[in-house]
C-alpha positions as a Markdown table, in Angstrom:
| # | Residue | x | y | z |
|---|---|---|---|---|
| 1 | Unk | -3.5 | -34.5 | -3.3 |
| 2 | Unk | -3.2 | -31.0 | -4.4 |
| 3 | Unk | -3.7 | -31.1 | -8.6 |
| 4 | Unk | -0.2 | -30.8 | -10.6 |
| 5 | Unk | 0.8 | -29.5 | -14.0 |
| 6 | Unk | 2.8 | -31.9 | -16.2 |
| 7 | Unk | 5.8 | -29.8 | -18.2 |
| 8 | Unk | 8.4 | -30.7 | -20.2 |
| 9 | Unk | 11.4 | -29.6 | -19.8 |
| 10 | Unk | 14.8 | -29.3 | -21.3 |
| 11 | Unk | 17.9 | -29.6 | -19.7 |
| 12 | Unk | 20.7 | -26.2 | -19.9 |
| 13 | Unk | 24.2 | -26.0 | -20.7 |
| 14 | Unk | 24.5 | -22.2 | -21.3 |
| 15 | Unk | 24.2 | -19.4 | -18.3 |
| 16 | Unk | 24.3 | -15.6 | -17.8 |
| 17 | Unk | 22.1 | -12.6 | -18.7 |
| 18 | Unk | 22.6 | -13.5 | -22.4 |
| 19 | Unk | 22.0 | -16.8 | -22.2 |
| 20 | Unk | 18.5 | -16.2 | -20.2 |
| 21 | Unk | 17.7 | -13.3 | -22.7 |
| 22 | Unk | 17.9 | -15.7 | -25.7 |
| 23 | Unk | 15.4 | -18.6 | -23.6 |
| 24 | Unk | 13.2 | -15.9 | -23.0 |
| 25 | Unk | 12.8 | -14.3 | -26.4 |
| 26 | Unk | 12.1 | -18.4 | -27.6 |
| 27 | Unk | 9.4 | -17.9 | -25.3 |
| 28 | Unk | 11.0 | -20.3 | -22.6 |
| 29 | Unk | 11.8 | -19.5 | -18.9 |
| 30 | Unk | 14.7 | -20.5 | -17.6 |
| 31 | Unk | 14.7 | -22.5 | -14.3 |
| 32 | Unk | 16.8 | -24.0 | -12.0 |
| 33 | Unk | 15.6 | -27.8 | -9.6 |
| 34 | Unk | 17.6 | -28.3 | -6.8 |
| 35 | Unk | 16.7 | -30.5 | -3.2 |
| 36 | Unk | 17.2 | -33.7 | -1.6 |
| 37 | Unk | 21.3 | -33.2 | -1.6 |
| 38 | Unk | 21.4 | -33.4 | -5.5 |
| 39 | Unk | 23.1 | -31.0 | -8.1 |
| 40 | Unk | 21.2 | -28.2 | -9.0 |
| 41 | Unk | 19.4 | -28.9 | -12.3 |
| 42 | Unk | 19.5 | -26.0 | -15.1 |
| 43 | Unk | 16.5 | -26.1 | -17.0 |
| 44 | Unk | 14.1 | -24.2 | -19.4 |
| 45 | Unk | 10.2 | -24.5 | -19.0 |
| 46 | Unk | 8.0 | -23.5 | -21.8 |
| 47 | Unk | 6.6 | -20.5 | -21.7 |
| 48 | Unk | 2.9 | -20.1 | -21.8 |
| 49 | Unk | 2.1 | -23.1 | -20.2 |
| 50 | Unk | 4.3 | -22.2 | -17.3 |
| 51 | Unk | 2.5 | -19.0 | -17.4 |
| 52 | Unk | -0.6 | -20.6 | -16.5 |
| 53 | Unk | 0.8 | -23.4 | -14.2 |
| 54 | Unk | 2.4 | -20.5 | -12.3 |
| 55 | Unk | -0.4 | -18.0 | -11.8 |
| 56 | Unk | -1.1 | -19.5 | -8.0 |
| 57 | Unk | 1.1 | -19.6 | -5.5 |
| 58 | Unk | 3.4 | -22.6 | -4.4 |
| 59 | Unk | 2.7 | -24.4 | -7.6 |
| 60 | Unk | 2.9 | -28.1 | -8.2 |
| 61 | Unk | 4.5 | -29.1 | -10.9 |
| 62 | Unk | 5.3 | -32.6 | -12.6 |
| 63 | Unk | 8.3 | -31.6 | -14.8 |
| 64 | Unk | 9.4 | -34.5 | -17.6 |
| 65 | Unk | 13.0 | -34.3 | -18.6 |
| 66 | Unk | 14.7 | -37.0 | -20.7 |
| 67 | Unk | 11.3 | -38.9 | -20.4 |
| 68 | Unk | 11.7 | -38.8 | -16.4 |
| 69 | Unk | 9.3 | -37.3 | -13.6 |
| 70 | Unk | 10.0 | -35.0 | -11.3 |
| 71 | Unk | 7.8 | -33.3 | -8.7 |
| 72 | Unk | 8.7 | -30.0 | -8.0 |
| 73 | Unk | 7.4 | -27.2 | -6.0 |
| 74 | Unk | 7.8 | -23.4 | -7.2 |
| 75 | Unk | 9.5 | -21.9 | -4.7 |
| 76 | Unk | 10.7 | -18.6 | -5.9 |
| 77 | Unk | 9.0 | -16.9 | -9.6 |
| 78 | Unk | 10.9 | -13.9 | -10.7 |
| 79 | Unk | 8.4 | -11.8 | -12.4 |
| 80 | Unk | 9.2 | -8.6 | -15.2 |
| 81 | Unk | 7.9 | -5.7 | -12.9 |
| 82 | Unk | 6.6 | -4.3 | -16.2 |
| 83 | Unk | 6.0 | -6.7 | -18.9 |
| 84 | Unk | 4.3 | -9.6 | -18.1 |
| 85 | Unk | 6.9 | -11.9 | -18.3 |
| 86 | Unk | 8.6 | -14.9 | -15.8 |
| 87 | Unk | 12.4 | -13.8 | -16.0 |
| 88 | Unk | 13.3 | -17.3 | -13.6 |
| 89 | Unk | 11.9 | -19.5 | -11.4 |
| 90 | Unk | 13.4 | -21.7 | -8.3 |
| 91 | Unk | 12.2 | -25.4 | -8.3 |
| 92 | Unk | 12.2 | -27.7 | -5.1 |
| 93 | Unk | 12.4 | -31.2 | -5.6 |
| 94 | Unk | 9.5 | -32.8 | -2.9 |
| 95 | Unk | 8.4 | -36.4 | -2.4 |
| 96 | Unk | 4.8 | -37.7 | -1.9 |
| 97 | Unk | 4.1 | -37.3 | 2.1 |
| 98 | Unk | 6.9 | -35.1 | 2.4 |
| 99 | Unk | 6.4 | -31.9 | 4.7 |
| 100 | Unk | 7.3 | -28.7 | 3.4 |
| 101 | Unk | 7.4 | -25.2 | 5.1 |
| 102 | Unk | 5.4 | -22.5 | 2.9 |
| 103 | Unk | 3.7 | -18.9 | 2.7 |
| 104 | Unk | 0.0 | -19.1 | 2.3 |
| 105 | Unk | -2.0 | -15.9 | 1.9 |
| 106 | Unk | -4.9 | -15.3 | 4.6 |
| 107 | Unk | -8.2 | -14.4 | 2.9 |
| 108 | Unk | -11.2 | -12.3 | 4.7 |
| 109 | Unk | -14.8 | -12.9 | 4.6 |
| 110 | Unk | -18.1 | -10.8 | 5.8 |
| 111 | Unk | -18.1 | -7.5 | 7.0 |
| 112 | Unk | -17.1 | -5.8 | 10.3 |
| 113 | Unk | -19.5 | -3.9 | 11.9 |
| 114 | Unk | -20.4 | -0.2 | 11.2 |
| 115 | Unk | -18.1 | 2.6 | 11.2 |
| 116 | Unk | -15.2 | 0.4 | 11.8 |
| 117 | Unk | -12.0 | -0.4 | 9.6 |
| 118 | Unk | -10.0 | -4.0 | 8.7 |
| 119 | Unk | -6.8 | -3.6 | 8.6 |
| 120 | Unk | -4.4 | -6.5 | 7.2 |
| 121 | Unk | -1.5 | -6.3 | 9.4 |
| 122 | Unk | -0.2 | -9.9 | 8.1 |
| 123 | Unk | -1.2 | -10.7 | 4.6 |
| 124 | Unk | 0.1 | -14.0 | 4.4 |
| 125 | Unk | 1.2 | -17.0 | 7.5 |
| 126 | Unk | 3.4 | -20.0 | 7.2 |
| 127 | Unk | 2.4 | -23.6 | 7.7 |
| 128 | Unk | 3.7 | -26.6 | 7.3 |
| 129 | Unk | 1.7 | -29.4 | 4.8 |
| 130 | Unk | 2.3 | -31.6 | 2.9 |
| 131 | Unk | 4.0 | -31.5 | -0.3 |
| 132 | Unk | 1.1 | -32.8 | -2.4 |
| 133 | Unk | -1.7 | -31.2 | -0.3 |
| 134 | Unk | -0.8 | -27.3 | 0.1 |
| 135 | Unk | -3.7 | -24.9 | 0.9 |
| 136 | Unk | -4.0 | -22.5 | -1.5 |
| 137 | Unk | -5.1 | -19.9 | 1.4 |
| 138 | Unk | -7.0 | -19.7 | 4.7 |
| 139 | Unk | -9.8 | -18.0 | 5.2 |
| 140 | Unk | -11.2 | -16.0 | 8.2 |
| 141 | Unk | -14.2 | -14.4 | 8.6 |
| 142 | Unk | -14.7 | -10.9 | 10.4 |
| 143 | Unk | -18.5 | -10.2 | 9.7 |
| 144 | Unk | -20.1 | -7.7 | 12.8 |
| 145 | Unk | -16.4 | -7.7 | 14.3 |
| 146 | Unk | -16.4 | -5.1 | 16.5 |
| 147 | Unk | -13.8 | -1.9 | 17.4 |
| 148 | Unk | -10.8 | -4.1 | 19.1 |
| 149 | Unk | -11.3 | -6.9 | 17.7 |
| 150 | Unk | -8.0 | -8.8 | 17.2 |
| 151 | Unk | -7.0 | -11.8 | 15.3 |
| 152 | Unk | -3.7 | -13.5 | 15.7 |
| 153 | Unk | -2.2 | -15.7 | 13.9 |
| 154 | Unk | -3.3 | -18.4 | 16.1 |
| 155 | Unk | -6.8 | -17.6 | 16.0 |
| 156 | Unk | -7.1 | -19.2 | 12.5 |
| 157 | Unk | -8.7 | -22.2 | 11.6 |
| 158 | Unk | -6.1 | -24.5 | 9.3 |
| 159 | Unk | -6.9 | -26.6 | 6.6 |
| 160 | Unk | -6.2 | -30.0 | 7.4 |
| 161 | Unk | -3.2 | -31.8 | 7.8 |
| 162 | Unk | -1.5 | -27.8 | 7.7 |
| 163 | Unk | -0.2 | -27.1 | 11.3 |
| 164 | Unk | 1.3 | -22.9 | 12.2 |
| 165 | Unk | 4.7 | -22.6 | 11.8 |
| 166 | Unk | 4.6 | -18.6 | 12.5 |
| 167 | Unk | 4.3 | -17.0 | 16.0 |
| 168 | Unk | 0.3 | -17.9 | 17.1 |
| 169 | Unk | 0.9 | -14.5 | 19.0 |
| 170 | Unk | 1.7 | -12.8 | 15.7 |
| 171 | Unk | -0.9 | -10.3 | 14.6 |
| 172 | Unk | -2.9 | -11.1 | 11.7 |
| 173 | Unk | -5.9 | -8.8 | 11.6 |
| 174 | Unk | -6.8 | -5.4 | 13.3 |
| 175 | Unk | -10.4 | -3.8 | 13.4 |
| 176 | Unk | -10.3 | -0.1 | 14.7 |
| 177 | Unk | -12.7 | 3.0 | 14.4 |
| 178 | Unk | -13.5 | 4.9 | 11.7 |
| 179 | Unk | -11.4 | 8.3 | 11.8 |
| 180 | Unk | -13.7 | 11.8 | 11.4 |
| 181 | Unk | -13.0 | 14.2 | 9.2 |
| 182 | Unk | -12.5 | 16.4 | 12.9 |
| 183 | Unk | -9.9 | 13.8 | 14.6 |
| 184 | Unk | -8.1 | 13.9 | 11.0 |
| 185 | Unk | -7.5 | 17.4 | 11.4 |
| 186 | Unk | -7.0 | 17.5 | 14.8 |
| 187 | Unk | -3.9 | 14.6 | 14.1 |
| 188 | Unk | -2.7 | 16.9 | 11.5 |
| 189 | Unk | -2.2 | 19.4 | 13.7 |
| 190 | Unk | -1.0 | 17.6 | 16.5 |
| 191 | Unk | 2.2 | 16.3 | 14.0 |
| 192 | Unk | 2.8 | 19.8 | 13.0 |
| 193 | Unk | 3.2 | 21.2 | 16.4 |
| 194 | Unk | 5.7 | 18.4 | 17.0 |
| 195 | Unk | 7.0 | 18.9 | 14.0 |
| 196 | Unk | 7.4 | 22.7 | 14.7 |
| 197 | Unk | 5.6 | 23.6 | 11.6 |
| 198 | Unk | 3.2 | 26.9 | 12.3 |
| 199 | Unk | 0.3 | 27.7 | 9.8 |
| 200 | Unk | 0.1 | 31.1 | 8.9 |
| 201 | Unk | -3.6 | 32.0 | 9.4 |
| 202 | Unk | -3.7 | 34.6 | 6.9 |
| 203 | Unk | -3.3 | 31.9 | 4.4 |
| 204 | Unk | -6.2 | 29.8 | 6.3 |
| 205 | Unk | -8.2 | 33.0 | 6.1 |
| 206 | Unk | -7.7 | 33.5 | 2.1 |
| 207 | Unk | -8.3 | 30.1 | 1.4 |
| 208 | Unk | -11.7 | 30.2 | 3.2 |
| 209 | Unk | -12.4 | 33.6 | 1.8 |
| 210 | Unk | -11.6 | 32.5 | -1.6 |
| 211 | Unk | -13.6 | 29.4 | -1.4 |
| 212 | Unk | -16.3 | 31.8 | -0.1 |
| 213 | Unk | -15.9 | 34.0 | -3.3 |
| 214 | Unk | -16.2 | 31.4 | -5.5 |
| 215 | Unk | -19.3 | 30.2 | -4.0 |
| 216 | Unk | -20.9 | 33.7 | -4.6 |
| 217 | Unk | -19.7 | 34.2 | -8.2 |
| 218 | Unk | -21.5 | 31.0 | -8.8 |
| 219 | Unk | -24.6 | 32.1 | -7.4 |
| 220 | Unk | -24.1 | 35.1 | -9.6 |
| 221 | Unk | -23.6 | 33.5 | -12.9 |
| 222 | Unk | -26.5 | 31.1 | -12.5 |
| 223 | Unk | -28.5 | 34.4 | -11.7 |
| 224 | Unk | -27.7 | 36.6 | -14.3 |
| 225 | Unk | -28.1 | 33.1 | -16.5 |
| 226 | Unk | -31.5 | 33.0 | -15.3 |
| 227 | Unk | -32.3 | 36.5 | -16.1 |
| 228 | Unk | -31.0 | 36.2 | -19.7 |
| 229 | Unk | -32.8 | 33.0 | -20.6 |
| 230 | Unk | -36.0 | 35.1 | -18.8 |
């Protein structure tokens, strides 16, 4: 059974921007518990505590309000994109053994071979577990993958008792070669002709010839350097 934080909670009879400005400067998050065909539940969680229980994603939570328990899974966590604050959070009401449907992020382990590059084309898959026993990611490894290697979504090993709910053709991971410095250029190029964009190669030129100049007016300085300090 995946570990739960116990909160208490107080129930909410005011609503709106104002009301959910005044929770939060109390340092309280307003909250809102809905599922299994009952009323949505308006609620406030206390802050720093919530903080913490809320850190990982699809949280657990035991909330106690008016002395009952509730299990509750945190569903959606509106987060301050500045200040690190919760501004609200959605609360689904689960059962023991009940199956729920959630996002779980895929992590990557080892190293692809040499010269190559892992790209994340799908940072997260959903599965179906239980509600009391949610992974909290899955892991994959891609040490000495190989150029071309491929990894869908269906190549990945599940925790158990967590079966695939997204597409098992759905790409998950992509391992290509490295790009030169040469086939950048060449790429850039190649866009800007289709792009119709023409470089004027007197500015090429006097970039080149500037660099150049600035190379030799270093090797001058350090020389007449040298022959002051001699």
């Amino acid at each position: 059974m995946s570990d739960t934080t116990k909160l208490v909670a107080e129930q909410r009879t005011q609503f709106g921007k104002g009301a959910a400005r005044k929770i939060r400067r109390d340092n309280k998050i307003p909250a809102v518990m809905y599922g299994h065909g009952t009323d949505p539940v308006h609620i406030t969680l206390p802050g720093h505590e919530s903080m913490l229980a809320l850190k990982h994603t699809n949280a657990l939570l035991t909330l106690v309000i008016d002395g009952k328990e509730h299990l509750a899974l945190a569903k959606d966590v509106q987060r301050d994109p500045i200040k690190p604050v919760i501004e609200h959070v959605d609360l689904v009401v689960v059962r023991k053994g009940e199956k729920v449907t959630v996002e779980v992020a895929v992590h990557l382990e080892g190293e692809a071979a040499p010269e190559t590059v892992v790209t994340t084309v799908m940072g997260t898959v959903e599965l179906e577990a239980e509600a009391t026993n949610i992974p909290e990611y899955v892991t994959h490894s891609v040490e000495g993958a190989e150029v071309g290697t491929q990894v869908h979504a269906g190549d990945l090993t599940l925790p158990a008792g967590s079966t695939l709910v997204t597409d098992p053709e759905a790409l998950v991971v992509n391992v290509t070669a490295q790009v030169t410095a040469e086939e950048l250029e060449a790429e850039l190029e190649e866009a800007e002709a289709e792009a119709g964009i023409e470089r004027d190669e007197s500015e090429d030129e006097a970039a080149e010839s500037g660099e150049s100049a600035e190379g030799e007016s270093a090797e001058g300085d350090a020389e007449a350097k040298d022959s002051d300090e001699s």
